[in-house]
C-alpha positions in Angstrom: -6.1 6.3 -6.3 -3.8 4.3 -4.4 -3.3 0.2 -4.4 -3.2 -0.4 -1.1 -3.6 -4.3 -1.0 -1.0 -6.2 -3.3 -2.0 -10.3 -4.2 1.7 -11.5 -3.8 3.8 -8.9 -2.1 3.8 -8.7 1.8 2.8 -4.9 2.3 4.8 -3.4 4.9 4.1 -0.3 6.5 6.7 1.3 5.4 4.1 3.0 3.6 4.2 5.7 6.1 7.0 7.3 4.8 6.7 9.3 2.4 9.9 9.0 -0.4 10.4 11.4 -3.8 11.4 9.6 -7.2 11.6 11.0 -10.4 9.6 9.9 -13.4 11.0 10.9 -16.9 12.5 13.9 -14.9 9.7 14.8 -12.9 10.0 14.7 -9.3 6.9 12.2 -7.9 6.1 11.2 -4.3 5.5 8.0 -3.3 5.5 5.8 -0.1 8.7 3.5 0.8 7.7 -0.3 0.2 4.6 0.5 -2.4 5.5 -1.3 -6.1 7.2 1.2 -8.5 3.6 1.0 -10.6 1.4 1.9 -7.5 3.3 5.0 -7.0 3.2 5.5 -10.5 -0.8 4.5 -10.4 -1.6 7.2 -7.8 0.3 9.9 -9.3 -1.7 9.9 -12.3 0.3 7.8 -14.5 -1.8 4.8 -16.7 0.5 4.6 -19.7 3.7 2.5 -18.7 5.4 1.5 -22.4 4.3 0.8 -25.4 3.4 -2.4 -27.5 6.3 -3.4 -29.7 4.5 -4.6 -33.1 1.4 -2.0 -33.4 2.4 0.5 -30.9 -0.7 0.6 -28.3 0.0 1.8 -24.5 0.6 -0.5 -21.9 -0.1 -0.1 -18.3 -0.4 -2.3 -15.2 -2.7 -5.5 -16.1 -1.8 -8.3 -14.2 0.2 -6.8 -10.8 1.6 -9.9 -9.6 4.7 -10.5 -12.5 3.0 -13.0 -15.1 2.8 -10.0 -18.1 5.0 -7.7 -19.9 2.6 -4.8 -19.7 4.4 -3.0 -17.1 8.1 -2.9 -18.3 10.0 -0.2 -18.1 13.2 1.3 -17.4 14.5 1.6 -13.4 17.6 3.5 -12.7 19.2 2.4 -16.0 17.8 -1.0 -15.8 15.1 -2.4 -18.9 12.6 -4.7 -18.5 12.0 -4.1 -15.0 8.6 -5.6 -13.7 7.4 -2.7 -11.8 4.7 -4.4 -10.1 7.1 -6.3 -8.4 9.6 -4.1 -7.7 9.1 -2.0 -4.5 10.2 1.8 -4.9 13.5 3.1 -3.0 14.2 7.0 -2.7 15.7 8.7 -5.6 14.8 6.2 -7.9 14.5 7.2 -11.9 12.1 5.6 -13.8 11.1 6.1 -17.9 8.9 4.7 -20.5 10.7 1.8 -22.1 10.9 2.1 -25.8 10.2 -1.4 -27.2 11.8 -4.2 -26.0 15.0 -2.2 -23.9 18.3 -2.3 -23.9 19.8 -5.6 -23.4 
């Protein structure tokens, strides 16, 4: 399952290239130029953070920046939109743990 079609961001073909990124210390593949949370999408991933009052698992709802759902930490970073942000190579990305580090 891959998103191959974004509403806002201009998808390059970059896409060709295959790039490796790790995800809570697991080494994932991805394709240069995809959003962080389509890599994360079509490697299996669903659960991106979890609600801060009750708890509940959060994954990609709105993919075009308006939510919160898909926060989460990006080589050090918290609060990262990952449906906006397009994945580079190397690129360490975790579950955020309520509202991240400020």
């Amino acid at each position: 399952m891959r998103i191959n079609n974004h509403p806002i961001l201009d998808q390059k073909k970059e896409e060709e290239e295959e790039i490796t990124f790790t995800f809570e210390g697991k080494e994932l593949k991805g394709f240069k130029g995809e959003t962080v949370a389509a890599a994360l999408i079509a490697n299996g991933v669903r659960v991106f953070r979890r609600s801060t009052k009750d708890n509940r698992p959060r994954g990609l709802f709105c993919a075009i920046g308006n939510c919160s759902s898909c926060l989460m930490k990006v080589d050090g970073e918290s609060n990262v939109r990952t449906c906006m942000k397009r994945l580079e190579e190397g690129m360490e990305v975790q579950r955020q743990e309520g509202e991240g580090e400020i």
